[in-house]
N, CA and C atoms of all chains as a GROMACS GRO file, in nm:
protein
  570
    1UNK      N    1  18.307  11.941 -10.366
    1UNK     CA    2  18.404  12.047 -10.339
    1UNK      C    3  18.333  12.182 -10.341
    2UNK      N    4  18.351  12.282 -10.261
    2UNK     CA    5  18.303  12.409 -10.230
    2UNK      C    6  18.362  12.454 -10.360
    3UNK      N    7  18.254  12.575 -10.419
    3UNK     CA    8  18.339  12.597 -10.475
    3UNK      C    9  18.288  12.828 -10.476
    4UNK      N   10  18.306  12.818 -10.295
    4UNK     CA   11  18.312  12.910 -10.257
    4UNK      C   12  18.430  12.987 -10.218
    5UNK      N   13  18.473  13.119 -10.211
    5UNK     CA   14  18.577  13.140 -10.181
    5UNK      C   15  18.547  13.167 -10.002
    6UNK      N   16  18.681  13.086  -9.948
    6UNK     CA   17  18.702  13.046  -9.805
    6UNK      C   18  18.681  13.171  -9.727
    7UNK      N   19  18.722  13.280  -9.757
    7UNK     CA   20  18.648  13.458  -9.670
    7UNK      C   21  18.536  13.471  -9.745
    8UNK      N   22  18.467  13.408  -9.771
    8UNK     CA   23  18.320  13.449  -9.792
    8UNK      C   24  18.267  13.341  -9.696
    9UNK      N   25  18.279  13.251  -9.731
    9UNK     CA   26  18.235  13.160  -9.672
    9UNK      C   27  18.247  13.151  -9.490
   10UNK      N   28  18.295  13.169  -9.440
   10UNK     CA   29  18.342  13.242  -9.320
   10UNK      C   30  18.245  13.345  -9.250
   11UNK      N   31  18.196  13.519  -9.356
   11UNK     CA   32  18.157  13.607  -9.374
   11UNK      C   33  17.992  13.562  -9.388
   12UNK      N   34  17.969  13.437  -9.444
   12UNK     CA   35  17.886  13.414  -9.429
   12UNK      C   36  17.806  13.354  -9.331
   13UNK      N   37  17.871  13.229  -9.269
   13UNK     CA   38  17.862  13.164  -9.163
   13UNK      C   39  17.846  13.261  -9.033
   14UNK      N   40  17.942  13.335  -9.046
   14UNK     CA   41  17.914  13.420  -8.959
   14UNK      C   42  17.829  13.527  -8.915
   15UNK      N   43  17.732  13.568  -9.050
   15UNK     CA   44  17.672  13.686  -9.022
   15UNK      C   45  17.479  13.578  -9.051
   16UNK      N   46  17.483  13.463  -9.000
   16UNK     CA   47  17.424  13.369  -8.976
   16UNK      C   48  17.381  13.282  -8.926
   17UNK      N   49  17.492  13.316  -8.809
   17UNK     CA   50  17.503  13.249  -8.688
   17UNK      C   51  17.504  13.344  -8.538
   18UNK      N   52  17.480  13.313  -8.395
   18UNK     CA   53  17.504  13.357  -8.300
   18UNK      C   54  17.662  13.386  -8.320
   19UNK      N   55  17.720  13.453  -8.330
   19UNK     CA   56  17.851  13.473  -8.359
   19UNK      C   57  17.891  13.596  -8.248
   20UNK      N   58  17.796  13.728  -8.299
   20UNK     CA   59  17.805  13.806  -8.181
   20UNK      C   60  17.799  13.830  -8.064
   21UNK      N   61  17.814  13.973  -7.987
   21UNK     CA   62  17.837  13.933  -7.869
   21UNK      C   63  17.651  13.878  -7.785
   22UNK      N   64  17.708  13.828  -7.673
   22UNK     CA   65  17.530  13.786  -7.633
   22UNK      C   66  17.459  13.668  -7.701
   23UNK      N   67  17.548  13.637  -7.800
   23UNK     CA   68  17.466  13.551  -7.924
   23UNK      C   69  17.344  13.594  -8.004
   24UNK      N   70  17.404  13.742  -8.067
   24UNK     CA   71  17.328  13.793  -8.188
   24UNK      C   72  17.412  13.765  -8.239
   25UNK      N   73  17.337  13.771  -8.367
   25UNK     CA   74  17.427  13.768  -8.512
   25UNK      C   75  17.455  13.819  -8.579
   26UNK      N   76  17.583  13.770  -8.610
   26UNK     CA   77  17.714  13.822  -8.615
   26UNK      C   78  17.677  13.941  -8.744
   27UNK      N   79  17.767  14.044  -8.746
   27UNK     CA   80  17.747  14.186  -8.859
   27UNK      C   81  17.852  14.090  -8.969
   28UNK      N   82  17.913  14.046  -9.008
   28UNK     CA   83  17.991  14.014  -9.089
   28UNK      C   84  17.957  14.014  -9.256
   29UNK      N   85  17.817  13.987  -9.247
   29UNK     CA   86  17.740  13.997  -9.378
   29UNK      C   87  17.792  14.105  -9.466
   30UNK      N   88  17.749  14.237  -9.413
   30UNK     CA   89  17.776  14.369  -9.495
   30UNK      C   90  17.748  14.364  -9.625
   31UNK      N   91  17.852  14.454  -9.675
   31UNK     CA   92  17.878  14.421  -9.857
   31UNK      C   93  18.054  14.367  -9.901
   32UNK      N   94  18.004  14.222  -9.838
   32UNK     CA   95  18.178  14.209  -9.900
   32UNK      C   96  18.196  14.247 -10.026
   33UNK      N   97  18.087  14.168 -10.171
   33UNK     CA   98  18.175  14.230 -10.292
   33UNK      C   99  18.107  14.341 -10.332
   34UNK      N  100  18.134  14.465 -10.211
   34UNK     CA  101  18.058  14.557 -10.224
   34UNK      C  102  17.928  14.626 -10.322
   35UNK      N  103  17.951  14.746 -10.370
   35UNK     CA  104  17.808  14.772 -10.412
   35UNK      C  105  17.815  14.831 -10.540
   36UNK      N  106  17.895  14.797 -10.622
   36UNK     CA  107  17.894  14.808 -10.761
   36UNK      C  108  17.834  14.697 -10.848
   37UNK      N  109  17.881  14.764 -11.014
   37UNK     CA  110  17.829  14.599 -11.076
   37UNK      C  111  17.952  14.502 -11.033
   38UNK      N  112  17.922  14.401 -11.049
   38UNK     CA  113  17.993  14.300 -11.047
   38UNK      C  114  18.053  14.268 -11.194
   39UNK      N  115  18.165  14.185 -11.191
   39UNK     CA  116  18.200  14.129 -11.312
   39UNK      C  117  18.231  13.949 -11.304
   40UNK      N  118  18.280  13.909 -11.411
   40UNK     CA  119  18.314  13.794 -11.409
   40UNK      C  120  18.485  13.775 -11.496
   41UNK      N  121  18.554  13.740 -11.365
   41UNK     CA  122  18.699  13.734 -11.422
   41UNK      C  123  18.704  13.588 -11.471
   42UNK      N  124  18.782  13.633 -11.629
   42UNK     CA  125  18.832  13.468 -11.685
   42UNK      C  126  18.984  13.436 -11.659
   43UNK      N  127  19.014  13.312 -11.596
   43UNK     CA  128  19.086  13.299 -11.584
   43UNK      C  129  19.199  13.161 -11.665
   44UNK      N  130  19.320  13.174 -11.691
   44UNK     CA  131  19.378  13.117 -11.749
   44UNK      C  132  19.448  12.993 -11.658
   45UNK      N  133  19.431  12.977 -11.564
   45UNK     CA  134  19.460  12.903 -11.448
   45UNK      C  135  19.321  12.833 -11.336
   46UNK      N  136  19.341  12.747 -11.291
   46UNK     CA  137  19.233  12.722 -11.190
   46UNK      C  138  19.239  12.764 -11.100
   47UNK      N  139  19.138  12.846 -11.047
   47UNK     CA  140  19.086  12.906 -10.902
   47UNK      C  141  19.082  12.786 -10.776
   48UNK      N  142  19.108  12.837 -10.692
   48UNK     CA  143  19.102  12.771 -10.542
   48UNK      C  144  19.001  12.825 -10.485
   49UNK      N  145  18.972  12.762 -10.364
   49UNK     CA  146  18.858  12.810 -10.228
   49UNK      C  147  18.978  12.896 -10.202
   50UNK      N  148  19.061  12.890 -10.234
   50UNK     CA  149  19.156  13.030 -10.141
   50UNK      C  150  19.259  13.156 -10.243
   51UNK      N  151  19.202  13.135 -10.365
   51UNK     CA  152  19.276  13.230 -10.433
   51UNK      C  153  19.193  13.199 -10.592
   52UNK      N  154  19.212  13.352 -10.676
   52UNK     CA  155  19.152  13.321 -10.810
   52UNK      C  156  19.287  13.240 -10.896
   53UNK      N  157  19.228  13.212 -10.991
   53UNK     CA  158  19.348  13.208 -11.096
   53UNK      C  159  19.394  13.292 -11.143
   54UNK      N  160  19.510  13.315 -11.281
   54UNK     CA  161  19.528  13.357 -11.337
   54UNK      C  162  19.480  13.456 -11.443
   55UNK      N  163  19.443  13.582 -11.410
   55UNK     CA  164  19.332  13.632 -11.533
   55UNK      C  165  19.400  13.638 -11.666
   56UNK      N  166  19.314  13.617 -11.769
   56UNK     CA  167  19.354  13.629 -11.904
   56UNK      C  168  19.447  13.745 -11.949
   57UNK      N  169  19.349  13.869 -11.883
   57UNK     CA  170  19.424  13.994 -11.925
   57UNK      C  171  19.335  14.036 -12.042
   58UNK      N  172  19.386  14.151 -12.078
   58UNK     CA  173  19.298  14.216 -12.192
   58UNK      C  174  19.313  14.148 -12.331
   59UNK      N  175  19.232  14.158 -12.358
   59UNK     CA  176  19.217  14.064 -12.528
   59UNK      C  177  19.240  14.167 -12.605
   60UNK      N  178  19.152  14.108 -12.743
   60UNK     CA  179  19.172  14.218 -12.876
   60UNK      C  180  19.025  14.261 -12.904
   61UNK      N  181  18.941  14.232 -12.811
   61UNK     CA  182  18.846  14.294 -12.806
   61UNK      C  183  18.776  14.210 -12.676
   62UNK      N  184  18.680  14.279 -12.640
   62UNK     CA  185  18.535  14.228 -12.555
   62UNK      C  186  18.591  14.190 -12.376
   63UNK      N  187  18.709  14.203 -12.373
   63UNK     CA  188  18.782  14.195 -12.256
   63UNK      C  189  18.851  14.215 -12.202
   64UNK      N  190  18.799  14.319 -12.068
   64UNK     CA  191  18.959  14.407 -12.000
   64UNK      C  192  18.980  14.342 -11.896
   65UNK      N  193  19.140  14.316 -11.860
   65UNK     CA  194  19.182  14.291 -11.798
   65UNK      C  195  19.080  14.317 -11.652
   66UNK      N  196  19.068  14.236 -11.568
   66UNK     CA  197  18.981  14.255 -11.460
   66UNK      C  198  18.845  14.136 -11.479
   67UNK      N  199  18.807  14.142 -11.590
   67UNK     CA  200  18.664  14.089 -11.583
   67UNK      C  201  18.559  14.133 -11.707
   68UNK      N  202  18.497  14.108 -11.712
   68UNK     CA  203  18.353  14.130 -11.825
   68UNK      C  204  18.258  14.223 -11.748
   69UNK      N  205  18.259  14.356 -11.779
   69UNK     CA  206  18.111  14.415 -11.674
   69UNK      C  207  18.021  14.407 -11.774
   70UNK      N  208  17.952  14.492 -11.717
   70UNK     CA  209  17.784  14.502 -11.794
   70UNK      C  210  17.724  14.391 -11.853
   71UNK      N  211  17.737  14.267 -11.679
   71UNK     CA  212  17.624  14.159 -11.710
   71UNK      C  213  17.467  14.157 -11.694
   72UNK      N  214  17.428  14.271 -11.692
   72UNK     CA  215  17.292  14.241 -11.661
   72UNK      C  216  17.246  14.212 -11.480
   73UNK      N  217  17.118  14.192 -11.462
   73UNK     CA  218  17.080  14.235 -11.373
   73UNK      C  219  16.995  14.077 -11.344
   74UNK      N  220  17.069  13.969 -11.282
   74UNK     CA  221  17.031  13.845 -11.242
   74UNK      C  222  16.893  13.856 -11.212
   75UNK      N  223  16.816  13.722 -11.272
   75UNK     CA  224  16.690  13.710 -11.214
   75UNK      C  225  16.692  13.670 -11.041
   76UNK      N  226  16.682  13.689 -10.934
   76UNK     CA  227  16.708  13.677 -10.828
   76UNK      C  228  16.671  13.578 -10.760
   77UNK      N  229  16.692  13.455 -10.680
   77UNK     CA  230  16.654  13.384 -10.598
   77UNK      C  231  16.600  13.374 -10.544
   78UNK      N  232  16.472  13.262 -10.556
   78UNK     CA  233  16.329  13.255 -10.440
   78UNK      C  234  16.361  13.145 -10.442
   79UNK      N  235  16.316  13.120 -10.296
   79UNK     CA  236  16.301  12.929 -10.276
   79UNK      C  237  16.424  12.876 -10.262
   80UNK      N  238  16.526  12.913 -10.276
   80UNK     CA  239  16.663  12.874 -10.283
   80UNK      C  240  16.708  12.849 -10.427
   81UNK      N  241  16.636  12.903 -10.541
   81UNK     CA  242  16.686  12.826 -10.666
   81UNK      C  243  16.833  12.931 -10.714
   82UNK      N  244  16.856  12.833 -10.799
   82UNK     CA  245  16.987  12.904 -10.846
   82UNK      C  246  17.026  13.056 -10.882
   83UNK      N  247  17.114  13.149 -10.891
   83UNK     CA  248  17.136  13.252 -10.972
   83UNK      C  249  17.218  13.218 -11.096
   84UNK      N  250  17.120  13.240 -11.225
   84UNK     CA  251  17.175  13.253 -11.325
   84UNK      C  252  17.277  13.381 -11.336
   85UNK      N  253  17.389  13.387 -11.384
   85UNK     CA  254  17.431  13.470 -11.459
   85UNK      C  255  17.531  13.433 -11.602
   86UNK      N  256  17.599  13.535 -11.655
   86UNK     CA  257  17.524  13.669 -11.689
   86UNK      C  258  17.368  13.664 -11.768
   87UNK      N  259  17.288  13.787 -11.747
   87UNK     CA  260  17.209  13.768 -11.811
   87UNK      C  261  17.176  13.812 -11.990
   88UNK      N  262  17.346  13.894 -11.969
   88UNK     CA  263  17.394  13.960 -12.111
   88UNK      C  264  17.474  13.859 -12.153
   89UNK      N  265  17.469  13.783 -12.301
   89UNK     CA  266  17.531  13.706 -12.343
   89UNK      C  267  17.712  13.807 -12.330
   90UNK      N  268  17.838  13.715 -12.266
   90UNK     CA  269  17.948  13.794 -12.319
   90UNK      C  270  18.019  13.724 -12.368
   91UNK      N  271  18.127  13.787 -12.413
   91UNK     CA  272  18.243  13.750 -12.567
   91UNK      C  273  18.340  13.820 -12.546
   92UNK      N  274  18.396  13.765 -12.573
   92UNK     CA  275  18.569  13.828 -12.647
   92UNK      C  276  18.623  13.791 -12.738
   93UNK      N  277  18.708  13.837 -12.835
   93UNK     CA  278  18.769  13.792 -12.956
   93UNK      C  279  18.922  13.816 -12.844
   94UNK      N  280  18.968  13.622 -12.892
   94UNK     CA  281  19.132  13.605 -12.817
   94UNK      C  282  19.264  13.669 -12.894
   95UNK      N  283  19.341  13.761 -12.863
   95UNK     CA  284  19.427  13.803 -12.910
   95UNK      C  285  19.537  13.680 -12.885
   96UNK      N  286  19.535  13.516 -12.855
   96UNK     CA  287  19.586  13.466 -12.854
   96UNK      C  288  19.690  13.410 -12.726
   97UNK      N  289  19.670  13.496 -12.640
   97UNK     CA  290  19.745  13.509 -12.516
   97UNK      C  291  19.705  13.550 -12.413
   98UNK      N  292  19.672  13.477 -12.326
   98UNK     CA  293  19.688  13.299 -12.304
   98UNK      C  294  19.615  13.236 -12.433
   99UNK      N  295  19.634  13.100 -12.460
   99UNK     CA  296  19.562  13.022 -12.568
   99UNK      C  297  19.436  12.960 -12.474
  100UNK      N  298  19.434  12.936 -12.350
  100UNK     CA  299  19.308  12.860 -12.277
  100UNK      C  300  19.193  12.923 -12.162
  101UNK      N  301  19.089  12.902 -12.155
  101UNK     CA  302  19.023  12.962 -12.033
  101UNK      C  303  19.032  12.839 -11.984
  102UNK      N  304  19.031  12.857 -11.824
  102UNK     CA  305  19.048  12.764 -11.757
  102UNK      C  306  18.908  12.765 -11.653
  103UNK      N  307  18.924  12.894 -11.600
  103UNK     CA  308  18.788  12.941 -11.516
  103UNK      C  309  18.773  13.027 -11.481
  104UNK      N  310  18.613  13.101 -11.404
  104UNK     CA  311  18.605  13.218 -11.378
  104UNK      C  312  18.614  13.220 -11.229
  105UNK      N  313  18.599  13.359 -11.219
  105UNK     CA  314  18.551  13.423 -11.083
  105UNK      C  315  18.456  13.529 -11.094
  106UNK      N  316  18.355  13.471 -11.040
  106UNK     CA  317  18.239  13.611 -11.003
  106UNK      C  318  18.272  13.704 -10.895
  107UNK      N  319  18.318  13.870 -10.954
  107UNK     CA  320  18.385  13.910 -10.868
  107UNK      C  321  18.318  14.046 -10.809
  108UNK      N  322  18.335  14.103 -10.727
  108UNK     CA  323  18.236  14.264 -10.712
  108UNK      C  324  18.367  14.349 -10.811
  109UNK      N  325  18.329  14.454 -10.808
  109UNK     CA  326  18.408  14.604 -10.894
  109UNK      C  327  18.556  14.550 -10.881
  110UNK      N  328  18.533  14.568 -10.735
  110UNK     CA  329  18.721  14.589 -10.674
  110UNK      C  330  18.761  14.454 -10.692
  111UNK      N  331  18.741  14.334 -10.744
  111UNK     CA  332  18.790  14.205 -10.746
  111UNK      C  333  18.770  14.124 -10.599
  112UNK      N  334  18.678  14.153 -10.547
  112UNK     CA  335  18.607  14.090 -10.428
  112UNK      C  336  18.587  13.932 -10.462
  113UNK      N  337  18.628  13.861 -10.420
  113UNK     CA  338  18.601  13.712 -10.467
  113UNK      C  339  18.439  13.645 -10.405
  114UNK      N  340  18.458  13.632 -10.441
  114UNK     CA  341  18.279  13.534 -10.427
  114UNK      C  342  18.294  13.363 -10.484
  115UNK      N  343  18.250  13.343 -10.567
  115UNK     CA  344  18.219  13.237 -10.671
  115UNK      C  345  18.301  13.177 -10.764
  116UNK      N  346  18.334  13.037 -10.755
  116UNK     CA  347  18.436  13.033 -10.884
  116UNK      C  348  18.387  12.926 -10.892
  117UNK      N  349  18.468  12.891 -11.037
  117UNK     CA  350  18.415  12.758 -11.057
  117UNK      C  351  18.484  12.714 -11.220
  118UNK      N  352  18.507  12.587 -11.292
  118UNK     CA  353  18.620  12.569 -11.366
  118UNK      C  354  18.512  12.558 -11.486
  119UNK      N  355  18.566  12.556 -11.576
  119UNK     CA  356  18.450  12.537 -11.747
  119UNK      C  357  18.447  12.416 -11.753
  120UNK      N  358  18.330  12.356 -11.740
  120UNK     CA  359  18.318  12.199 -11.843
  120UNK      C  360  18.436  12.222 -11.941
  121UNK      N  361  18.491  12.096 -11.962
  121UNK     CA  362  18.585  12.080 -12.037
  121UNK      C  363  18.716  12.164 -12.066
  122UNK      N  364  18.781  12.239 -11.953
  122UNK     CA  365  18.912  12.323 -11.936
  122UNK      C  366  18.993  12.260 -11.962
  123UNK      N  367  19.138  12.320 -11.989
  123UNK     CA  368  19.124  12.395 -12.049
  123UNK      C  369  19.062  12.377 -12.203
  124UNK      N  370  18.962  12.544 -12.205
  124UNK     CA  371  18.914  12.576 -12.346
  124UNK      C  372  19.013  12.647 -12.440
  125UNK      N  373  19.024  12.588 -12.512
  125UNK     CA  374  19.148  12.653 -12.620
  125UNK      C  375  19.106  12.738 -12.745
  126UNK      N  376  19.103  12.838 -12.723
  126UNK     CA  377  19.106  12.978 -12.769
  126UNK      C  378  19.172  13.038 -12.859
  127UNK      N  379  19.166  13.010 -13.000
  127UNK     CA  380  19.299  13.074 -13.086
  127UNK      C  381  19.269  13.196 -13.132
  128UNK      N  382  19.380  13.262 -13.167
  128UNK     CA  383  19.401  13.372 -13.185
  128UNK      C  384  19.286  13.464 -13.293
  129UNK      N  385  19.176  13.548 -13.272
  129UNK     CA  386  19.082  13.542 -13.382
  129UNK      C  387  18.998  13.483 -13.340
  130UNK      N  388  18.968  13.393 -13.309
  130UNK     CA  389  18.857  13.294 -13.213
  130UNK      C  390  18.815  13.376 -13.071
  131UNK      N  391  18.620  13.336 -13.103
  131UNK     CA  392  18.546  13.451 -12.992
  131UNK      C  393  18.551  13.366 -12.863
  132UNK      N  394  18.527  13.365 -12.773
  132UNK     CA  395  18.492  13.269 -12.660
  132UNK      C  396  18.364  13.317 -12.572
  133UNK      N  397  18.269  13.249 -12.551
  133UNK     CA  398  18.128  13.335 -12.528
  133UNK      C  399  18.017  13.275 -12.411
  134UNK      N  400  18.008  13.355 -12.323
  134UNK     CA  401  17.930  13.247 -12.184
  134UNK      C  402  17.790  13.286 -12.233
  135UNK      N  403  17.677  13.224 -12.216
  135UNK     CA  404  17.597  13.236 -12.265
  135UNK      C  405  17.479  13.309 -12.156
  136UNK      N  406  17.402  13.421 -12.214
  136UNK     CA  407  17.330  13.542 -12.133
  136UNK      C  408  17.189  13.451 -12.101
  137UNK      N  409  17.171  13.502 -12.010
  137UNK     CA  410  16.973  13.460 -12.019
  137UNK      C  411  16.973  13.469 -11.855
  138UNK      N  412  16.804  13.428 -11.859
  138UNK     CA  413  16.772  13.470 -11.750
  138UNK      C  414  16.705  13.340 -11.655
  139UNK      N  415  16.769  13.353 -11.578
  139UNK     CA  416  16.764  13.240 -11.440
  139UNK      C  417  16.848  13.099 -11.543
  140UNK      N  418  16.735  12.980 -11.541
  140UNK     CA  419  16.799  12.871 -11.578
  140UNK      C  420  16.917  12.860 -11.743
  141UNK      N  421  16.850  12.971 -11.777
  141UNK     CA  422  16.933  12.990 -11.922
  141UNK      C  423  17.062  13.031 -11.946
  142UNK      N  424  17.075  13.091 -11.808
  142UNK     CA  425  17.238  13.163 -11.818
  142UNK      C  426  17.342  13.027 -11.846
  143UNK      N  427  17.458  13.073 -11.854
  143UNK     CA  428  17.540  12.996 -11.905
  143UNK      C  429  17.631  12.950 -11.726
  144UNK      N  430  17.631  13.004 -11.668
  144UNK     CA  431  17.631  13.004 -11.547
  144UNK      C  432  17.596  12.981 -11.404
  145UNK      N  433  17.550  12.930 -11.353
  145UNK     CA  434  17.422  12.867 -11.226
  145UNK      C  435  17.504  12.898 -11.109
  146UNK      N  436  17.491  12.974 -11.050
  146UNK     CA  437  17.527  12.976 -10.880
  146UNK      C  438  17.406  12.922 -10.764
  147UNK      N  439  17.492  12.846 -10.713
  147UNK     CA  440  17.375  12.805 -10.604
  147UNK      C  441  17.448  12.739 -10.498
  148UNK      N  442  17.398  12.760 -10.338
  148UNK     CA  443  17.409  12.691 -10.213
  148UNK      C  444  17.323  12.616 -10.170
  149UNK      N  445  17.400  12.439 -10.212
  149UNK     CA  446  17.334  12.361 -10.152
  149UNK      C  447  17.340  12.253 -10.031
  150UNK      N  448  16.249  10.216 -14.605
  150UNK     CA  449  16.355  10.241 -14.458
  150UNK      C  450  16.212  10.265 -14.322
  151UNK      N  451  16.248  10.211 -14.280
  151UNK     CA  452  16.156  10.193 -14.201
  151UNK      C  453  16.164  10.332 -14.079
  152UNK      N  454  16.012  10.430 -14.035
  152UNK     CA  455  15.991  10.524 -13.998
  152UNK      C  456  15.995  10.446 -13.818
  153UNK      N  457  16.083  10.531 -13.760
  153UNK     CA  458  16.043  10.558 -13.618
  153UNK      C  459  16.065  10.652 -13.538
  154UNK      N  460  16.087  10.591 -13.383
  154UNK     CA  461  16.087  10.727 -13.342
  154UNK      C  462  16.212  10.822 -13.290
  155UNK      N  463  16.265  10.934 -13.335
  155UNK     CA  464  16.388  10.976 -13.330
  155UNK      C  465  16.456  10.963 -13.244
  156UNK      N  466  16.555  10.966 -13.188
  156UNK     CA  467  16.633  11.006 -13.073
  156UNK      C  468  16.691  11.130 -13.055
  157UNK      N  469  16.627  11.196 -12.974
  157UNK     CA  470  16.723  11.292 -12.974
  157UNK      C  471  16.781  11.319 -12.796
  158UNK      N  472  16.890  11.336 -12.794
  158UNK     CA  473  16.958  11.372 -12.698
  158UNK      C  474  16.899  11.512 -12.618
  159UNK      N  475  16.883  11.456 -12.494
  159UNK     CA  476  16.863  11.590 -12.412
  159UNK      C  477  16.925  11.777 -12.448
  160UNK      N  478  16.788  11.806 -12.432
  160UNK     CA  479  16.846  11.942 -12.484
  160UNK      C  480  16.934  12.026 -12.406
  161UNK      N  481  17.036  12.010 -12.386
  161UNK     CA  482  17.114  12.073 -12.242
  161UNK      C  483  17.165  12.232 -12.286
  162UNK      N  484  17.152  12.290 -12.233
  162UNK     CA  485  17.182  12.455 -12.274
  162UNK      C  486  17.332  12.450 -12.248
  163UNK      N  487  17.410  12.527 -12.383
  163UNK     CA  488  17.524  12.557 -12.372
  163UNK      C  489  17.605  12.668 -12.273
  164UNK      N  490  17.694  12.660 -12.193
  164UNK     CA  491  17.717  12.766 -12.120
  164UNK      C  492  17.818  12.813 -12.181
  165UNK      N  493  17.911  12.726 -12.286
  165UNK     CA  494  18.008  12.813 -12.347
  165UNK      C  495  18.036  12.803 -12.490
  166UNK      N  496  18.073  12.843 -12.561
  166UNK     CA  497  18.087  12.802 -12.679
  166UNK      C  498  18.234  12.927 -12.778
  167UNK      N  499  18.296  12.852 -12.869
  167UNK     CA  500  18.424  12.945 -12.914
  167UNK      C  501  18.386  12.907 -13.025
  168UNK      N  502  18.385  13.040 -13.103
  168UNK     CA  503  18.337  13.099 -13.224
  168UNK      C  504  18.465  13.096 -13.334
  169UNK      N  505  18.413  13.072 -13.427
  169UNK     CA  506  18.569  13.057 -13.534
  169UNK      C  507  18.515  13.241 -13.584
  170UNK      N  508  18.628  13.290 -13.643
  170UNK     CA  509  18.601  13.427 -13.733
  170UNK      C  510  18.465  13.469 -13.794
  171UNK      N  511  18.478  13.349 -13.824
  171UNK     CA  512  18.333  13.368 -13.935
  171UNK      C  513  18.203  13.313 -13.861
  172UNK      N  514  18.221  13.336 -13.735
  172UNK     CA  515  18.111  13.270 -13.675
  172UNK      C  516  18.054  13.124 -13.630
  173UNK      N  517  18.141  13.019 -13.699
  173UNK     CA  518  18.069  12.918 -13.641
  173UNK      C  519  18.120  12.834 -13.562
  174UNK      N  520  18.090  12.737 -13.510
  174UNK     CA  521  18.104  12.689 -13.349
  174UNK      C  522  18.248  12.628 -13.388
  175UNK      N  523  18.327  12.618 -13.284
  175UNK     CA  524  18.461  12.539 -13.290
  175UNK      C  525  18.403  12.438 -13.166
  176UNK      N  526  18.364  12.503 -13.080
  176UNK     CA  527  18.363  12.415 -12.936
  176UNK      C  528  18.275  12.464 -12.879
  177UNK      N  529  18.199  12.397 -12.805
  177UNK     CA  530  18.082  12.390 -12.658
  177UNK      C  531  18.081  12.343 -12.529
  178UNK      N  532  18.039  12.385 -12.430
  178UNK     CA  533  18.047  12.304 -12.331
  178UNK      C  534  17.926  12.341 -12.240
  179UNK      N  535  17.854  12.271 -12.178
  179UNK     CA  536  17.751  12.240 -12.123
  179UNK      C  537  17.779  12.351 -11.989
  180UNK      N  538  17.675  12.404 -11.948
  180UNK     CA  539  17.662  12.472 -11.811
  180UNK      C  540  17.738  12.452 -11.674
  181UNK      N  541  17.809  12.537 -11.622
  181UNK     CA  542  17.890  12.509 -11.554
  181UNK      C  543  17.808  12.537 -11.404
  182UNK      N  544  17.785  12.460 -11.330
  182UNK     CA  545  17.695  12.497 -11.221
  182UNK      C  546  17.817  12.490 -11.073
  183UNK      N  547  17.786  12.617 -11.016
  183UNK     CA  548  17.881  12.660 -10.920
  183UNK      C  549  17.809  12.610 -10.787
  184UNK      N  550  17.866  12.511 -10.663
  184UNK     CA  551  17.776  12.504 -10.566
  184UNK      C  552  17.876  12.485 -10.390
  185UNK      N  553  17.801  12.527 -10.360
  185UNK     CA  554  17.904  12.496 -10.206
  185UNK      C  555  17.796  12.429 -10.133
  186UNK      N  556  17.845  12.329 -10.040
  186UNK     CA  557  17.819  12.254  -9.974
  186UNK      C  558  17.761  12.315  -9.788
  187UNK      N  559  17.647  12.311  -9.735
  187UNK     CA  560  17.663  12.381  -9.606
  187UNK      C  561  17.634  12.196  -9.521
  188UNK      N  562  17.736  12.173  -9.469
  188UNK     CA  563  17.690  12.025  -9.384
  188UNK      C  564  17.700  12.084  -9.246
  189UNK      N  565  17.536  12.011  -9.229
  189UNK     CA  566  17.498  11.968  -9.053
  189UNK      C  567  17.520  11.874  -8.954
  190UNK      N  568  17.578  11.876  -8.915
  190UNK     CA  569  17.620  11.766  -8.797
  190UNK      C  570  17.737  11.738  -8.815
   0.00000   0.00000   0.00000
C-alpha cells in the first residue's frame, strides 16, 4: 500500500515524466510542501492516500495543535536510501485527549501533505501524564524511515 | 548450570516509545518505515 499522499504522488509523476507541452517535463515538481520547516502531525485517526487523520490537537505540553516543528535537519538521500526523520528526538506529555496516536503525517508549515504512515502497533494508548516520544537520530536511527521503492 | 551461548534478539531501534511520569517505558514500538510503491509495466 502507498503510503503516499495521492496529490503528491501525481505532482510527482508528473514533474518526471514527458508530461509537458512537446514532451518536456512536466513543472509540477515546484515546492508543494513548500519552503519552510516541516513538521510532523500526530494523528488520532488513520490517514489515507487521500486525506490525514485526525490531529491530536494541543497537549499539556510538547505539542501544538498542527504538528511537532523543530525536527532537525534530515541526513539527506544518496543512492536512493531512506530519509530518516526527525533527527530531534520529540515528545509530548498527553493531556489525555484523545487517549491514542494512531498516525502521523509529514507535513510542510501550511499542512501540505506528503508522507503518512500508521505506528507499529496503533492505536498507542497514551494516558493522561504519560510522554509519547518518536525517536531523533540521524539517517537509519530516526524513529521514522521515508523511502520510494 | 551449564555456560552457553546467549540469545539475544535482534537489536531493532525503537521508533516509539510512552513514558510513564517518572520516566520509564510503558510501551515501544519498532520503526515505522513509510514507502510507496512506483510499478513498471
Amino acid at each position: 500500500m502507498a503510503a503516499i499522499d495521492q496529490a503528491l504522488v501525481s505532482i510527482l509523476l508528473n514533474g518526471l515524466t514527458p508530461t509537458g507541452a512537446a514532451g518536456i517535463p512536466g513543472t509540477a515538481i515546484g515546492t508543494p510542501v513548500g519552503t519552510s520547516a516541516m513538521k510532523i502531525r500526530l494523528n488520532s485517526t488513520l490517514s489515507t492516500a487521500s486525506a490525514a487523520g485526525t490531529d491530536i490537537g494541543t497537549q499539556t505540553s510538547g505539542y501544538t495543535a498542527g504538528g511537532w516543528t523543530s525536527l532537525g535537519q534530515s541526513t539527506a538521500s544518496a543512492s536512493g536510501t531512506a530519509v530518516g526523520v526527525p533527527l530531534t528526538t520529540q515528545s509530548f506529555v498527553s493531556s489525555g485527549s484523545p487517549t491514542a496516536v494512531v498516525s502521523f503525517d509529514l507535513t510542510g508549515s501550511a499542512a501540505q501533505r506528503g508522507f503518512w504512515g500508521p505506528f507499529n502497533g496503533q492505536p498507542v494508548n497514551v494516558a493522561s501524564g504519560n510522554t509519547f516520544q518518536v525517536t531523533g537520530g540521524s539517517g537509519a536511527a530516526a524513529g521514522i524511515q521515508i523511502s520510494l521503492t | 548450570m551449564t555456560e552457553g551461548l546467549a540469545f539475544e534478539p535482534p537489536d531493532e531501534p525503537e521508533g516509539w516509545r510512552v513514558l510513564g511520569p517518572d520516566g520509564h517505558v510503558v510501551a515501544s514500538g519498532g520503526q515505522t518505515v513509510t514507502e510507496a510503491s512506483a510499478d513498471a509495466g
